[in-house]
C-alpha positions as CSV (number, residue, x, y, z in Angstrom):
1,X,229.2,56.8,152.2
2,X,233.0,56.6,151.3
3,X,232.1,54.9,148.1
4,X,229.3,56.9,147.2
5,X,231.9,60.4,147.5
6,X,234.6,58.7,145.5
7,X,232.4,57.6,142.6
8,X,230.2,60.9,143.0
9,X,234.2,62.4,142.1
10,X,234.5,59.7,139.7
11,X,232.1,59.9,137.6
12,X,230.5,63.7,138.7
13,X,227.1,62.6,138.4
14,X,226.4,60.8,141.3
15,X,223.9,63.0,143.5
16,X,223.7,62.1,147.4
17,X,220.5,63.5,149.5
18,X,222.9,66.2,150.2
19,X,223.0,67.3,146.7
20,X,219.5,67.5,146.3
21,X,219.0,69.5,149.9
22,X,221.0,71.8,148.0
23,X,219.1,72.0,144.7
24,X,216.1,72.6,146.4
25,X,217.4,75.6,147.5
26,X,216.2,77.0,144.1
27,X,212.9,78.0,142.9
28,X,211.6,76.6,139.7
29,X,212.8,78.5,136.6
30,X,213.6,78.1,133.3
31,X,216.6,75.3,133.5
32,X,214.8,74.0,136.9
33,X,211.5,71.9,137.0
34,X,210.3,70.2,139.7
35,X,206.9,67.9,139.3
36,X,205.4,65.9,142.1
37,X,204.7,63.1,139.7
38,X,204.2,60.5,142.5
39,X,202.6,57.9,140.6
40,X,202.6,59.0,137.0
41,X,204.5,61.0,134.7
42,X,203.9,60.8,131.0
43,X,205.9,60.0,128.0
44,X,204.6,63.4,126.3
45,X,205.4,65.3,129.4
46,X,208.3,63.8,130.0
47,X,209.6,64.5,126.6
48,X,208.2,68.3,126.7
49,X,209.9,69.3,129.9
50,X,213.5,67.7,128.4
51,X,213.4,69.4,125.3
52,X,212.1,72.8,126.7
53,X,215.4,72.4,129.2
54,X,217.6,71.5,126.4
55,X,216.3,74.9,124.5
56,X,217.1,77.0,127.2
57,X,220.5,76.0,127.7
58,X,220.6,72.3,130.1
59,X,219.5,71.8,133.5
60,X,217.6,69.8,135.9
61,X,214.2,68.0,135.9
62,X,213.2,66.8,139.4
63,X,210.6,64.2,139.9
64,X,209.3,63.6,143.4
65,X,209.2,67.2,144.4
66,X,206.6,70.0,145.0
67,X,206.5,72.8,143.0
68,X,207.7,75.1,146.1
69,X,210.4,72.1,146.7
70,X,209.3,69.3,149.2
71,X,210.3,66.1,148.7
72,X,207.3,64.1,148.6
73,X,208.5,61.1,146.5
74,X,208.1,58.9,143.7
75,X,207.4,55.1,142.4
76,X,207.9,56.5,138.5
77,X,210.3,54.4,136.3
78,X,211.1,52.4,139.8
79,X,213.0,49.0,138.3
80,X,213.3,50.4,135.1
81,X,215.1,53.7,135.6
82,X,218.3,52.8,133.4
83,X,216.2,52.2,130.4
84,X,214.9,55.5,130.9
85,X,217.6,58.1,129.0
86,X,217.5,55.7,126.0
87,X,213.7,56.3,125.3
88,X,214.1,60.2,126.1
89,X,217.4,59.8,123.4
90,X,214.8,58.2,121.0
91,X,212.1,60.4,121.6
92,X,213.8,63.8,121.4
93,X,217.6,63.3,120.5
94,X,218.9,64.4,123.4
95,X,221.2,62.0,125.6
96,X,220.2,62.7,129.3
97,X,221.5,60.9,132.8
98,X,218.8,59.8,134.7
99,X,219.5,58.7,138.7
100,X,217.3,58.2,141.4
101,X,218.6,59.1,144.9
102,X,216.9,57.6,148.2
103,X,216.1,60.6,150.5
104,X,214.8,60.7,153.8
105,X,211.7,62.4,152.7
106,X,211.2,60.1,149.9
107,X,213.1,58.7,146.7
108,X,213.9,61.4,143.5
109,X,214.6,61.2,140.5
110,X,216.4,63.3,139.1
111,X,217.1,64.2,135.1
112,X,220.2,65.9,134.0
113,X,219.2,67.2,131.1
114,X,222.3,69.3,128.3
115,X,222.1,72.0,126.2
116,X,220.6,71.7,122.6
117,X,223.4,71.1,120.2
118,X,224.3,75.0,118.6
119,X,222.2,75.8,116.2
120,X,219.5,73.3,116.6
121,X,216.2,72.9,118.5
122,X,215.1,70.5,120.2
123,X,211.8,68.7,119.0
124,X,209.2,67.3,121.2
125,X,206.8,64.3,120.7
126,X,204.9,65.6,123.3
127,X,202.0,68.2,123.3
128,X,204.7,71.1,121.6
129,X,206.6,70.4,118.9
130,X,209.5,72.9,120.1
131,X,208.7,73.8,123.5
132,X,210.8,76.1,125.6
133,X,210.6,77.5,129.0
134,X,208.7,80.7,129.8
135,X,209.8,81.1,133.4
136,X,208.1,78.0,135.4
137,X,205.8,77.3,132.4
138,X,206.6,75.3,128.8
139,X,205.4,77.2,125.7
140,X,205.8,76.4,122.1
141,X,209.2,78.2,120.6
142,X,208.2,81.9,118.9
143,X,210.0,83.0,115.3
144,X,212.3,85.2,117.0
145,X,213.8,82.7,119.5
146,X,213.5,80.0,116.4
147,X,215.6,82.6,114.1
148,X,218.4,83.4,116.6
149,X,218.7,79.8,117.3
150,X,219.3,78.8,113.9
151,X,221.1,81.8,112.7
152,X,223.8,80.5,115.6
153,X,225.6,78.6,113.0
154,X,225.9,81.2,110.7
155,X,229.6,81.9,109.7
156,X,230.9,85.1,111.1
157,X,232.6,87.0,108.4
158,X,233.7,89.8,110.1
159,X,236.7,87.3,111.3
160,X,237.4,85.5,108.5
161,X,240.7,86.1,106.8
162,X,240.6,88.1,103.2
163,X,243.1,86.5,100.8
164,X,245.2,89.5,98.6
165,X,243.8,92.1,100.4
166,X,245.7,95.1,100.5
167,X,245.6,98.2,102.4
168,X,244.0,100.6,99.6
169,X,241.3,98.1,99.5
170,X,240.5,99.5,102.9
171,X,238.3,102.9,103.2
172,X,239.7,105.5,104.7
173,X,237.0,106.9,106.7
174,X,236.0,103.4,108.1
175,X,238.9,103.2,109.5
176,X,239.2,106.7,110.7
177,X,236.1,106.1,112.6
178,X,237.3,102.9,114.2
179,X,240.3,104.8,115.3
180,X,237.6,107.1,116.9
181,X,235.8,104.3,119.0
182,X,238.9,103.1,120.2
């Protein structure tokens, strides 16, 4: 147990049963998935539920748990869990941390999933091509949220730096009404 705190502060990525007694504390949303996934849990899924989490910011996938949060464990990627985030990488582009923690009620594993890069989706192989989170369901990525993510890169102008600008360049009642808003 002593070992398992220091590298847990280590290396921050550690999880004890502790850890996910506390997680479970949480109902499913959008940067949350739990899937019972017991025996089974497919490539296409797999790569769906990462790339929806990455979209909507990072968070956690949970396998071994109920969708109202029992542990009821899981024999998925048992023996060949540290091959795992470099098949996710290969499938979607996203580097994830992948650890499976013994609990009483049964053995979880659990996916730490980051944010997209800014200004970039994250593509699926799975059944959606950009899938994001509706709540507790996975949907394919509409325009809008498409547009906003890729206008993120867009340079901000507003705070960029005019060179030889002078002060009668500026118009007077612009900045009479900024003085106003103040």
């Amino acid at each position: 147990m002593i070992l398992q705190k220091y590298l847990k502060s280590k290396y921050k990525r550690m999880y004890l049963p502790e850890d996910i007694d506390d997680i479970l504390q949480n109902s499913e949303n959008a940067v949350l998935e739990f899937k019972e996934a017991q025996g089974n849990f497919s490539d296409g899924d797999r790569s769906d539920y990462c790339a929806a989490i990455a979209n909507m910011g990072g968070g956690r996938l949970l396998l071994g748990v109920t969708d109202d949060g029992n542990i009821v464990g899981t024999s998925v990627y048992q023996g060949t869990i540290n091959q795992i985030p470099q098949q996710v990488y290969q499938a979607i582009g996203v580097t994830v941390t992948v650890e499976e923690v013994l609990h009483s009620k049964g053995r979880v594993v659990i996916f730490d999933i980051p944010a997209r890069p800014v200004g970039q989706r994250v593509r699926s192989n799975g059944h959606y091509t950009y899938p994001i989170r509706r709540g507790e369901s996975l949907g394919e990525m509409d325009d809008t949220t498409t547009r906003e993510i890729l206008n993120e890169i867009q340079p901000d102008f507003s705070s960029g730096i005019v060179e030889n600008l002078s002060l009668d360049d500026l118009d007077e009642v612009a900045i009479k009404d900024f003085k106003k808003r103040r």
